[in-house]
C-alpha positions, 0 to 999 in steps of 0.5 A: 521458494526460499522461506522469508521470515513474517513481518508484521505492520499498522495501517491507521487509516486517515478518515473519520480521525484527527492527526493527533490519534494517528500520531499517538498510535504511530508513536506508540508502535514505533517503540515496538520491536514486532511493528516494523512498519506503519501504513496510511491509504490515499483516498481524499474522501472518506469511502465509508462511515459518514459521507461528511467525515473528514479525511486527511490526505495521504502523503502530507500524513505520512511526511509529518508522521515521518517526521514524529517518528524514528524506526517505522518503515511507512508508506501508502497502502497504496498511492492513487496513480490517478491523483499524482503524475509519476513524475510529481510522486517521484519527487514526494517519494524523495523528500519523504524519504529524506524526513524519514531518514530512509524508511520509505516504502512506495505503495502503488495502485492504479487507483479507482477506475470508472465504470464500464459505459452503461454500468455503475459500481454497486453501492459501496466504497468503489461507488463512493469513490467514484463519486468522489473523485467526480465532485473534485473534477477528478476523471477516473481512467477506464480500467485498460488505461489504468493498467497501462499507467500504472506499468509507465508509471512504475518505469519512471518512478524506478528511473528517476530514482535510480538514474544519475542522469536526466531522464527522457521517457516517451510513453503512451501517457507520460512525456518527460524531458530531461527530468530528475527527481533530487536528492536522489535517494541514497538506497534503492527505494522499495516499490509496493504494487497493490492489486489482485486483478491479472494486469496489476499481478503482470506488473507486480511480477515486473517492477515491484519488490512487494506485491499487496492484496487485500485479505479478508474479508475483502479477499478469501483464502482460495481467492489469494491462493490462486492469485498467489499462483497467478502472480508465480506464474507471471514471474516465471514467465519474465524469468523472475525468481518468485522468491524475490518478490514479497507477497503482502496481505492486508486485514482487519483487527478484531478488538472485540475477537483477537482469536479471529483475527489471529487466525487469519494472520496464520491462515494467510502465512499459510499461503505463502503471505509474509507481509502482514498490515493489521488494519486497526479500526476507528476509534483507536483504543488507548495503548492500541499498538500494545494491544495489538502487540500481545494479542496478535503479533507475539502469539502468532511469532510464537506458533509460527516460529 
């Protein structure tokens, strides 16, 4: 595989904090040189902390964060498929991607799936999720009907997109008529699918310019070595290079170790990850994104380089 040089991101998640805290970081960082992206999630509801917090929704943030910024890549680490319509986020993906000027990622991911019939999530963020889109009237898929969405969906986002002509598309789960998503972006727009499981690696291996795990402590390292190795092997069975596709990992900063969390940013590059989000944790100290820059970033540029 052709080596690809680490680039280096802020997720801010949008929970259990005000507007005002995202903006100040993400302001912050976009006078950074080493930040090159910032990241927000989808979830409606908080999935941790207190179950009363309140959580800001993802792609309303990220288009006024759009527009306070003027460097940052951004995106959603990642969309729900379960929340929008392909279609009706094709269309948000086109306005965003016009405040911002062209620095619009898509992220996308199945979103929460419901339990198997007879079992339920362990207590945790996926049951709390669950719950969640349950008291919003929200009907999660099954886990197959998740996948097969989320394949459809990532044909559609790419047509609408990328046609100059009304699109027809007949699908298993979505239907469109000669259907269009104007201003059609004047680049062509970056697909981010996140996931680990075999499915989503198929359809990463497929539509996607950037595959996004989640690294420790969510994932270890064998784990995402071998998914790494799974997802080589999906694109070699559709004749893709590996090389085209750009392995991204997520993780969570230490204030209270940076040493930590420098290790595990060296240790992910070592299996081949070059995409690194920084989960900054709530609250966010002041200067967070200079922090970040000196103790994490530029220490591990230098002994990476």
């Amino acid at each position: 595989m052709t080596a690809q040089r680490l680039s280096f991101g802020i997720k801010t998640t949008p929970a259990h904090v005000g507007y005002a805290d995202l903006l100040r970081v993400w302001r912050e960082a976009d006078e950074i040189e080493h930040i090159e992206h910032a990241w927000l999630w989808d979830h409606l509801f908080p999935v941790f902390g207190p179950p009363g917090g309140p959580a800001l929704e993802g792609w309303t943030t990220l288009a006024a964060l759009a527009a306070g910024t003027e460097r940052l890549g951004l995106g959603l680490l990642v969309s729900s498929n379960r929340l929008r319509p392909p279609a009706l986020l094709a269309k948000i993906a086109t306005t965003v991607e016009e405040i911002s000027a062209g620095r619009l990622t898509v992220g996308l991911g199945m979103g929460t799936t419901r339990p198997r019939a007879g079992t339920e999530p362990a207590p945790g963020p996926a049951a709390r999720a669950v719950a969640g889109y349950r008291a919003l009237g929200i009907a999660p898929p099954a886990p197959g009907e998740g996948l097969t969405r989320l394949a459809e969906s990532c044909q559609l986002l790419r047509a609408l997109w990328d046609s100059p002509d009304p699109v027809d598309f007949d699908g298993h789960h979505y239907r469109l008529r000669r259907a269009q998503a104007l201003p059609r972006p004047a680049r062509r727009l970056p697909l981010l699918v996140g996931g680990a499981g075999d499915g989503t690696l198929r359809v990463a291996a497929e539509h996607a310019d950037i595959w996004n795990i989640q690294g420790p402590p969510h994932h270890d390292l064998p784990t995402i070595r071998a998914r790494i190795d799974t997802l080589n092997a999906h694109c070699a069975a559709l004749g893709r290079d590996p090389a085209s596709l750009v392995r991204s990992a997520q993780t969570h900063v230490s204030y209270d170790d940076p040493a930590a969390t420098r290790a595990t940013v060296h240790a992910l590059a070592a299996t081949g990850i070059t995409h690194i989000v920084l989960s900054l944790r709530m609250p966010f100290p002041p200067n967070a994104a200079t922090w970040l820059d000196r103790q994490i970033i530029k220490p591990v540029l230098e002994t990476e380089s």
